[in-house]
C-alpha positions as CSV (number, residue, x, y, z in Angstrom):
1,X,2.7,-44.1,-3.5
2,X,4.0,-41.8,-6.4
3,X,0.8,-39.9,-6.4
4,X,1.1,-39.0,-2.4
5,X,4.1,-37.5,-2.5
6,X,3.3,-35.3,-5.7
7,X,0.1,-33.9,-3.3
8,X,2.2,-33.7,-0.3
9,X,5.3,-31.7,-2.3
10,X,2.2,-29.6,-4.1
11,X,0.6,-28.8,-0.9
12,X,3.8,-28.1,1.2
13,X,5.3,-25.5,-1.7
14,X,1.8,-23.8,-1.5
15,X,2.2,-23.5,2.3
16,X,5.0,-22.0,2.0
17,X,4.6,-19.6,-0.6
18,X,1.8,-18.6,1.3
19,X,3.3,-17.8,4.3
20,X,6.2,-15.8,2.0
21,X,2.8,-13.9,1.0
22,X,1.4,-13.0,4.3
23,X,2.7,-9.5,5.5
24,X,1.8,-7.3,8.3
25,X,0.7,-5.2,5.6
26,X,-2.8,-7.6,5.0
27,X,-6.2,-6.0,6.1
28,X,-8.1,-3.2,6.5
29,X,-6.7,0.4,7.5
30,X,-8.9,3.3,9.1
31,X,-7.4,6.9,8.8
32,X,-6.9,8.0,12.6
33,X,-6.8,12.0,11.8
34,X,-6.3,12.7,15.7
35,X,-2.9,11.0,14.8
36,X,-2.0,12.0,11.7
37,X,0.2,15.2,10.7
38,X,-2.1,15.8,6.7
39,X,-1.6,19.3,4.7
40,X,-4.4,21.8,4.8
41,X,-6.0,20.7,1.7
42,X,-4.7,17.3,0.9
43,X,-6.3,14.1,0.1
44,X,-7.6,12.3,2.9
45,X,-7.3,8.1,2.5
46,X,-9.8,7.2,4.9
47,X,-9.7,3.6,4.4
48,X,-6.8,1.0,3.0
49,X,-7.5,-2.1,2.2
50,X,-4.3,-5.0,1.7
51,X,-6.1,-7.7,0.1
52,X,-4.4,-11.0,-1.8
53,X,-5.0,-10.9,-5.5
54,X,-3.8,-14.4,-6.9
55,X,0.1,-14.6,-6.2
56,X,0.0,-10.3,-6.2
57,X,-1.2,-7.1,-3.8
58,X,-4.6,-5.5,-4.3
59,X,-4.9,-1.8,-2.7
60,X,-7.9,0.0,-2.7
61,X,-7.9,3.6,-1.2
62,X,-11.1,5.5,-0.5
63,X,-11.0,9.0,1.1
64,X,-12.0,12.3,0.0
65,X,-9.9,15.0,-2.6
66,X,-8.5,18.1,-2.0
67,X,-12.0,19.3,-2.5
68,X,-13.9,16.8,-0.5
69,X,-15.2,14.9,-3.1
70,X,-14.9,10.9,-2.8
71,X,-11.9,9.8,-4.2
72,X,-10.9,6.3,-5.1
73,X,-7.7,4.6,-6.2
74,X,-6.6,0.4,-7.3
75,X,-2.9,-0.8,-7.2
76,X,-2.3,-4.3,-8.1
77,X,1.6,-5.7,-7.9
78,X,3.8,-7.0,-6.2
79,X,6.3,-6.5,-3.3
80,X,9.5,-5.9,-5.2
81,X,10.2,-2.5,-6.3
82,X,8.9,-3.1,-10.2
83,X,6.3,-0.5,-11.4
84,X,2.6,-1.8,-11.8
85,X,-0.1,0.7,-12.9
86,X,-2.0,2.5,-10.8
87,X,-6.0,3.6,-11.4
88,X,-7.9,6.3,-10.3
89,X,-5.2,8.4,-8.9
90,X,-4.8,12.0,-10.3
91,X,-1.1,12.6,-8.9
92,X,0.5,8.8,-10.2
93,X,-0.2,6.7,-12.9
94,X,2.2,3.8,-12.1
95,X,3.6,3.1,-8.1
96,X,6.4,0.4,-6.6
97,X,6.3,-1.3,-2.9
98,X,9.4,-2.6,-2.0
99,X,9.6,-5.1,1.2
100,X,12.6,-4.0,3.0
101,X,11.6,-5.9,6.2
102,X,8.5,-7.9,7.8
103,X,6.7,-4.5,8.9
104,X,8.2,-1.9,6.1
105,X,7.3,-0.6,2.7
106,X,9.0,1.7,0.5
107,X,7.1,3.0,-1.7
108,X,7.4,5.4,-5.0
109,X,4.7,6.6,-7.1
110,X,5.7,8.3,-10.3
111,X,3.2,10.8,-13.0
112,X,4.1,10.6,-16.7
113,X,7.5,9.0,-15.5
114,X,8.3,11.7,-13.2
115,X,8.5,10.8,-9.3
116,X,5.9,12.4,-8.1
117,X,5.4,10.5,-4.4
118,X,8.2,8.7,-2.2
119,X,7.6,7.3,1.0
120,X,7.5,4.7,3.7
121,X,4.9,2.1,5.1
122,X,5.3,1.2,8.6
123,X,3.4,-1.5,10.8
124,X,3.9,-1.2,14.4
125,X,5.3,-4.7,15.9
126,X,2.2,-5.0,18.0
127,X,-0.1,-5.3,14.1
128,X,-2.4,-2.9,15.4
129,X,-0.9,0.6,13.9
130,X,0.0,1.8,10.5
131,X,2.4,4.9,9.6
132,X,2.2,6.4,6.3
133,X,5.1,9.1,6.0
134,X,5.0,10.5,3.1
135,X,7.4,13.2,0.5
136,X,6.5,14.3,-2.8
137,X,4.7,17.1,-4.9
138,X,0.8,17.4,-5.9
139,X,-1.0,18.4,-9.3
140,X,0.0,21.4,-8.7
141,X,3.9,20.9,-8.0
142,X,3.6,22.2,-4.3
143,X,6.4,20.2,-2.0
144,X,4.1,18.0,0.4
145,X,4.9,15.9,3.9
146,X,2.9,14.4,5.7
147,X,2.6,11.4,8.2
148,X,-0.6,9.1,8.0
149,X,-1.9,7.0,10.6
150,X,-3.8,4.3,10.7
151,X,-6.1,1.9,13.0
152,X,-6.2,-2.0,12.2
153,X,-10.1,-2.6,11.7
């Protein structure tokens, strides 16, 4: 009798932190250019993947660089503003998401402890778009917008 409601409290406290895990966030994102406001020259992030990594975020970014070569970027964390490291990606070495509601991100990448990248994450209330606005500076130190958008695949 002891033994059932061990497995029943272990299996409802997994429920839940599972649904506490799922965001709006989850699943793959294809850049819609047509969309999208991007600086002549930027990198382009064709395709953003949200995928669960044990109790944290993965994020993998393809695209293509300034110069059009492939480019290709991991984040692993969490939802809660701390700084986890970032690989791959010339203009950050360590980024934060913060979960300010059930569709938005806040997000701030920072090079060599310097901001470098602030922005916002936004998914529609439909699930079906994704709005990347972004504000920072690249290698370079030129001030960059831009506004990212993205298809559900």
């Amino acid at each position: 009798m002891r033994t059932g409601k061990i497995v029943t409290a272990l299996a409802l406290g997994f429920a839940v932190a599972a649904v506490g895990f799922a965001s709006s966030q989850m699943g793959s994102w294809k850049l819609n250019e047509a969309k999208s406001t991007l600086p002549a020259g930027a990198q382009k992030n064709h395709l953003v993947v949200y995928a669960a990594a044990g109790d944290q975020v993965k994020i993998t970014v393809d695209g293509t660089d300034a110069a059009g070569k492939p480019a290709h970027n991991e984040w692993t964390g969490k939802f809660d503003g701390a700084e986890y490291p970032v690989i791959g990606d010339p203009n950050s070495d360590v980024r934060s998401y913060k979960q300010v509601d059930a569709n938005t991100l806040e997000l701030t990448a920072k090079k060599a402890g310097k901001v470098s990248l602030t922005g916002r994450v936004v998914v529609s209330a439909d699930g079906k778009v994704r709005t990347v606005t972004l504000n920072g500076t690249d290698a370079q130190g030129n001030k960059l917008t831009s506004t990212a958008v993205y298809d559900r695949q």
